[in-house]
C-alpha positions as a Python dict, from the first residue, in 0.01 Angstrom:
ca = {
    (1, 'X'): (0, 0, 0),
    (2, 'X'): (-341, 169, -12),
    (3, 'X'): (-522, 35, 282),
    (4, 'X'): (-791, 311, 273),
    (5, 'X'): (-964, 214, -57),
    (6, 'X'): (-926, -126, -29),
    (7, 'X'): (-1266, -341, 8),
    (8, 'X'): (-1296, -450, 349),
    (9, 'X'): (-976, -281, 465),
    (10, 'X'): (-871, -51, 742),
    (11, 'X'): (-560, 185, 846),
    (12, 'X'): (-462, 3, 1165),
    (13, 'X'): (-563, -313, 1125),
    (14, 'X'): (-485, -656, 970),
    (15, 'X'): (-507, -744, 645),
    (16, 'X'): (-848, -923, 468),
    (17, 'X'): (-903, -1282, 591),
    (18, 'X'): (-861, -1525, 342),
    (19, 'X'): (-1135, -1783, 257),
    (20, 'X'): (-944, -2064, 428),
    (21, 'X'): (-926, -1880, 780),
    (22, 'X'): (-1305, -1767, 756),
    (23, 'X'): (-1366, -2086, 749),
    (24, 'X'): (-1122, -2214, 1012),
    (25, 'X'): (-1259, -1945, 1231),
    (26, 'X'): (-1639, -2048, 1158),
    (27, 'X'): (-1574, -2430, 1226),
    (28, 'X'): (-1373, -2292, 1552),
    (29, 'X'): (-1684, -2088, 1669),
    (30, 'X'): (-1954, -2369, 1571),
    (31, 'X'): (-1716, -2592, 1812),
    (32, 'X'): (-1746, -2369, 2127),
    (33, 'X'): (-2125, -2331, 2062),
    (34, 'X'): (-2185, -2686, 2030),
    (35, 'X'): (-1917, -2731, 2384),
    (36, 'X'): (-2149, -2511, 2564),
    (37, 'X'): (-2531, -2667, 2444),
    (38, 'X'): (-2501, -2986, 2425),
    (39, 'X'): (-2244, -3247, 2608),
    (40, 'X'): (-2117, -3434, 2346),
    (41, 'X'): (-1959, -3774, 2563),
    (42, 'X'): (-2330, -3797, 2612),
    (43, 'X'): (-2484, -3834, 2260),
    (44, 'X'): (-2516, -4195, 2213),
    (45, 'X'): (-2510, -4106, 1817),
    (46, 'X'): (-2227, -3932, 1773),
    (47, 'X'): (-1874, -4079, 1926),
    (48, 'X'): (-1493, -4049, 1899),
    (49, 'X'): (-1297, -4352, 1769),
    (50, 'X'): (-982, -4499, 1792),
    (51, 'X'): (-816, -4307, 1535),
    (52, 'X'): (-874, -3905, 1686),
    (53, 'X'): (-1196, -3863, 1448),
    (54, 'X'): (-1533, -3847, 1516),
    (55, 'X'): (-1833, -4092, 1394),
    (56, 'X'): (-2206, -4001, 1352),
    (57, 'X'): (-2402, -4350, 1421),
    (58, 'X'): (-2706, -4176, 1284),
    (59, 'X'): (-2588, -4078, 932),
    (60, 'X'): (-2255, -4305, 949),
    (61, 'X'): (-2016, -4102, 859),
    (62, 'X'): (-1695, -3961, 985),
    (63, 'X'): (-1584, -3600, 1072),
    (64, 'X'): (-1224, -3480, 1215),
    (65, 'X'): (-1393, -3269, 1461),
    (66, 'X'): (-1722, -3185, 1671),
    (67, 'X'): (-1890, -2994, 1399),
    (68, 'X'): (-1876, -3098, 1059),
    (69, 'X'): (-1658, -2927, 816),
    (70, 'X'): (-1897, -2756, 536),
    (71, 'X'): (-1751, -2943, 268),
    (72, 'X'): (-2085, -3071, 65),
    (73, 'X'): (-2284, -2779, 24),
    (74, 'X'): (-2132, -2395, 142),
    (75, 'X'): (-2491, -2315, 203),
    (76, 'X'): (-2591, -2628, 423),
    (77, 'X'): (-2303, -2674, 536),
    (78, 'X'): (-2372, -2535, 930),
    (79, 'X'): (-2650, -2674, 934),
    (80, 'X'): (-2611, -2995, 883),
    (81, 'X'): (-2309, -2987, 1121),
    (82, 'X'): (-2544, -2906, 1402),
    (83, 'X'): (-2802, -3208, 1317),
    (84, 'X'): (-2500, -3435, 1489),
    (85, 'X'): (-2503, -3191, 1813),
    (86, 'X'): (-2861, -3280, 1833),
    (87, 'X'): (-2957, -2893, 1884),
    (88, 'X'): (-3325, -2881, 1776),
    (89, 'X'): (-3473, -2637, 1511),
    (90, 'X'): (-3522, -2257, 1538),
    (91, 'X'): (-3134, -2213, 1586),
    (92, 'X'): (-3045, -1925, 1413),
    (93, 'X'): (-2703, -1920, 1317),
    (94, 'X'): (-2579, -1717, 1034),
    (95, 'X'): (-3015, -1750, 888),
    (96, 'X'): (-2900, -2118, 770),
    (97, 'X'): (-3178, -2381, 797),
    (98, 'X'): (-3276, -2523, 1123),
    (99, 'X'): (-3167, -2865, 1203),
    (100, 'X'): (-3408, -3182, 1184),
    (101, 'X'): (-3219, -3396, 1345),
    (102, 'X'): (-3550, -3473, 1629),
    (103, 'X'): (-3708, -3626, 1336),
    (104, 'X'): (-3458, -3881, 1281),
    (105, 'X'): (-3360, -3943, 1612),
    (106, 'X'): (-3705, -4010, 1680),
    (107, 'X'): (-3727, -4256, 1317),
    (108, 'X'): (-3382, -4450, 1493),
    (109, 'X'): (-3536, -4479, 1820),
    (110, 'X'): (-3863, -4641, 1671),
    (111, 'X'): (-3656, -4878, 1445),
    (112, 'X'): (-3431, -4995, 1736),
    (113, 'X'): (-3718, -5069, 1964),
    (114, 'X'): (-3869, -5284, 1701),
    (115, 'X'): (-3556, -5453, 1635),
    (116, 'X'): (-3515, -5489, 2024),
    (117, 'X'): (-3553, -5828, 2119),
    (118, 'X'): (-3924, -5865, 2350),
    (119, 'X'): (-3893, -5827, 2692),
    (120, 'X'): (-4071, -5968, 2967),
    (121, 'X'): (-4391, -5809, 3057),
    (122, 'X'): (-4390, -5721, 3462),
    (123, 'X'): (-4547, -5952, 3670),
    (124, 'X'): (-4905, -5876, 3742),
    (125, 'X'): (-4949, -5819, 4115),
    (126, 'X'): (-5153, -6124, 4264),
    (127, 'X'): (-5433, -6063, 4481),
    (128, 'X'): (-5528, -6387, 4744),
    (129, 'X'): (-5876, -6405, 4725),
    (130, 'X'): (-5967, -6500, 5086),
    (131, 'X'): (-6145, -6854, 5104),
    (132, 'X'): (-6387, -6942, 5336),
    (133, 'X'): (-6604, -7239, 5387),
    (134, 'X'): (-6981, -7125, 5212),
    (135, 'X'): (-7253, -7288, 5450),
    (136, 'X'): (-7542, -7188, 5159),
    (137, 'X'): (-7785, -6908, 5007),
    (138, 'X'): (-7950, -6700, 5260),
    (139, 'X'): (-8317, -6675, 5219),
    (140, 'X'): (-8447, -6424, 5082),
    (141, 'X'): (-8796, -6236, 5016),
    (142, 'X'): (-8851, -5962, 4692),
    (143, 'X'): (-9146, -5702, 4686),
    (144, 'X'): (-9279, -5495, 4402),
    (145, 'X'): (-9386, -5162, 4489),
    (146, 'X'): (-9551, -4850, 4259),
    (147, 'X'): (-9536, -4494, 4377),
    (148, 'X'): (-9873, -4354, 4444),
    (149, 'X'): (-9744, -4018, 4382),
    (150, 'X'): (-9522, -4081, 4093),
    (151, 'X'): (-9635, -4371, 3947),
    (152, 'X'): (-9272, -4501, 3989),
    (153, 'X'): (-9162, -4885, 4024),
    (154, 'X'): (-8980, -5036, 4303),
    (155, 'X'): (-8792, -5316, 4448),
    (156, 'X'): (-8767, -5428, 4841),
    (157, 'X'): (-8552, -5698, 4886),
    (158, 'X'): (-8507, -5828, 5246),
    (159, 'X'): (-8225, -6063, 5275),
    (160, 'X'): (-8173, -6293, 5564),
    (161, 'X'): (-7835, -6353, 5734),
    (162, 'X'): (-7874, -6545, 6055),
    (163, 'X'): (-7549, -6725, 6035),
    (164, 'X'): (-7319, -6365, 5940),
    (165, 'X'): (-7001, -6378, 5986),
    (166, 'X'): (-6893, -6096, 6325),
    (167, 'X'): (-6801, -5791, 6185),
    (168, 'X'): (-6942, -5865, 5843),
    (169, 'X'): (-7208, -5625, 5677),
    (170, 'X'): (-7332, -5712, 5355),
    (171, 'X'): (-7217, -5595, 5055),
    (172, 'X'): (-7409, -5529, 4686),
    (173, 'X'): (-7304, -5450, 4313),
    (174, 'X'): (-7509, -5405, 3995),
    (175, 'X'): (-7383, -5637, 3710),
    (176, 'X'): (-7414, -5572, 3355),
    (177, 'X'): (-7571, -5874, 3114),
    (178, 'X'): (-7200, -5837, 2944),
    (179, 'X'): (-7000, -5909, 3306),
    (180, 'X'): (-7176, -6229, 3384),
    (181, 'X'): (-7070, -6575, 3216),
    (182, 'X'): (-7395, -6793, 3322),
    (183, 'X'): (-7653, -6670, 3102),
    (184, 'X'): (-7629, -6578, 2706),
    (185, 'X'): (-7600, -6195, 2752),
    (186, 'X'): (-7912, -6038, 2715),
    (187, 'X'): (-7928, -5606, 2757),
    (188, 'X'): (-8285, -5617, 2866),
    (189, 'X'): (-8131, -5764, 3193),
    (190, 'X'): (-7896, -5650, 3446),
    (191, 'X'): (-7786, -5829, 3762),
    (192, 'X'): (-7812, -5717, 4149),
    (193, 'X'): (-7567, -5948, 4338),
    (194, 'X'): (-7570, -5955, 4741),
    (195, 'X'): (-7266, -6107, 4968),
    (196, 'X'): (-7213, -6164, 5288),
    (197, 'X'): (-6965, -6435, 5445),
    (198, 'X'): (-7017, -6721, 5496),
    (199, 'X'): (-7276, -6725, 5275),
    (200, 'X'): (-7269, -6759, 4876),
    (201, 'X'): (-7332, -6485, 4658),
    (202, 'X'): (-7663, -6473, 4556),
    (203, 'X'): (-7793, -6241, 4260),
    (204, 'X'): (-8185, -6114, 4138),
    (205, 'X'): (-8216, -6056, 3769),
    (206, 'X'): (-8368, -5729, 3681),
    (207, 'X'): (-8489, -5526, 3411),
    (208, 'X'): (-8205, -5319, 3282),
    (209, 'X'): (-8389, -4970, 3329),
    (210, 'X'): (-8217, -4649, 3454),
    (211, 'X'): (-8225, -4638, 3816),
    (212, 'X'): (-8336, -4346, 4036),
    (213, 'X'): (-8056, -4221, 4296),
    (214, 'X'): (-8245, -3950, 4403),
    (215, 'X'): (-8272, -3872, 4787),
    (216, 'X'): (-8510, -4132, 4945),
    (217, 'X'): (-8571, -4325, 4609),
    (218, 'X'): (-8273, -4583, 4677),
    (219, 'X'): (-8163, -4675, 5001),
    (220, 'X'): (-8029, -4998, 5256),
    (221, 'X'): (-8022, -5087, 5581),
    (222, 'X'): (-7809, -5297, 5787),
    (223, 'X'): (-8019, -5479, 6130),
    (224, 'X'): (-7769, -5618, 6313),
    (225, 'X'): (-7985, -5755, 6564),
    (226, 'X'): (-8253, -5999, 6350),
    (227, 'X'): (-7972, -6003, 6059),
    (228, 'X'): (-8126, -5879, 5818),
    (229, 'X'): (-8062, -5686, 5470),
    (230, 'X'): (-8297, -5424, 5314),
    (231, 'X'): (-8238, -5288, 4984),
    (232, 'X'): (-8507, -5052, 4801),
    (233, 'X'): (-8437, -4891, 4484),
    (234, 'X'): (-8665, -4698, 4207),
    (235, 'X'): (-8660, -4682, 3831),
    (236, 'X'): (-8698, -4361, 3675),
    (237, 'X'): (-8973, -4316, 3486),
    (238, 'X'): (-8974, -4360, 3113),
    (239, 'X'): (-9082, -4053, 2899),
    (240, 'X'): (-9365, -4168, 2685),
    (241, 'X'): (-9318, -4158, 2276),
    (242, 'X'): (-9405, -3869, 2098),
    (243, 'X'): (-9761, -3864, 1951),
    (244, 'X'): (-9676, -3957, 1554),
    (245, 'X'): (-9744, -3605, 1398),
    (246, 'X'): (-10068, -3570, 1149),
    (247, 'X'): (-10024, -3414, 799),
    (248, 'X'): (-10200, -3101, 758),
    (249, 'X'): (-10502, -3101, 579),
    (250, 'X'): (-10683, -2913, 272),
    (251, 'X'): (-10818, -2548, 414),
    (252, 'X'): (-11138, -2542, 550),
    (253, 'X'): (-11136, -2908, 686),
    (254, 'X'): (-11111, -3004, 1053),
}
């Protein structure tokens, strides 16, 4: 027999693999490549039954081994035998298309958590407020002040705490128009709240202007000996409106 001009033949060697064993050999080497990427007992899509063969949850079908035998398309056929070994796309084996099987895992997990039945939400973790017995509003006494310099506004509030609690320093917040419940909102307004225990939280309405933080524009002071509260802050100043721009007039006229 003429081995030497024989397509695909060779002195010394085997005959020409039929079509059968090509493909017995393909499906054999797509097996170990699948064995060695991916661990199969731990796909939840793609299990062994009772029977020896192997079932796909995510395209529910069945297969008689890891890698599905290219038996719709001979073109497709690898490739859509790896979308059930969940390798992801870019895989080139043989130049076949990359799998897309992310895509529909990611389509089964949405539709299974919005067929899941609702679960509890976690429990909120409870702060105690701390209670305390409120013996009334502290007195109180507000100053307006204007920069000679600057020409900026000022509050000086001076809040009296004879009755403080030991250990206690007094404590303030601004509060938006938006955070309070008392009053309909109004965002002209904000809110400067002061607390100390045992007394109750008392708050000074103000205009809702941008408030200077510069050094030695907004400062407090704690006296622990006449318990007492000082608070100054400034507002910034506000930029005065553009002059409204006159058309220009015929030549020759001023």
């Amino acid at each position: 027999m003429d081995f030497q001009h024989r397509p695909g033949g060779k002195t010394g060697s085997g005959g020409v693999a039929s079509s059968s064993e090509s493909n017995r050999d393909r499906r054999e080497r797509l097996r170990q490549l699948a064995l060695e990427t991916i661990d199969i007992n731990k796909d939840p899509y793609f299990m062994k039954n009772h029977l020896g063969s192997y079932e796909c949850k995510l395209c529910l079908t069945l297969h008689n081994n890891e890698v599905r035998p290219p038996t719709w398309a001979p073109s497709l056929g690898v490739g859509r035998g790896l979308r059930h070994l969940g390798l992801g796309p870019g895989l080139p084996v043989g130049g076949l298309p990359s799998c897309i099987c992310p895509a529909h895992r990611a389509r089964r997990a949405a539709k299974e958590a919005k067929e899941a039945p609702a679960q509890p939400a976690p429990e909120k973790v409870k702060v105690e407020v701390k209670k305390f017995v409120k013996i009334g509003r502290p007195g109180y006494k507000v100053t307006k002040q204007r920069d000679s310099e600057t020409g900026q506004q000022s509050l000086l509030f001076q809040i009296d705490y004879p009755e403080v609690a030991e250990g206690i320093m007094p404590r303030h917040r601004f509060m938006s128009a938006y955070e309070q419940r008392i009053e309909p909102p109004d965002r002209r307004w904000q809110y400067l709240l002061m607390a100390a225990e045992p007394y109750e939280t008392i708050a000074f309405k103000v205009p809702s202007r941008e408030i200077d933080k510069a050094e030695g524009k907004f400062w407090t002071h704690w006296n622990r000996e006449t318990k007492q509260f000082f608070l100054q802050f400034h507002f910034k100043m506000e930029k005065p409106p553009a002059p409204p721009s006159l058309p220009a007039g015929p030549p020759g006229v001023k």
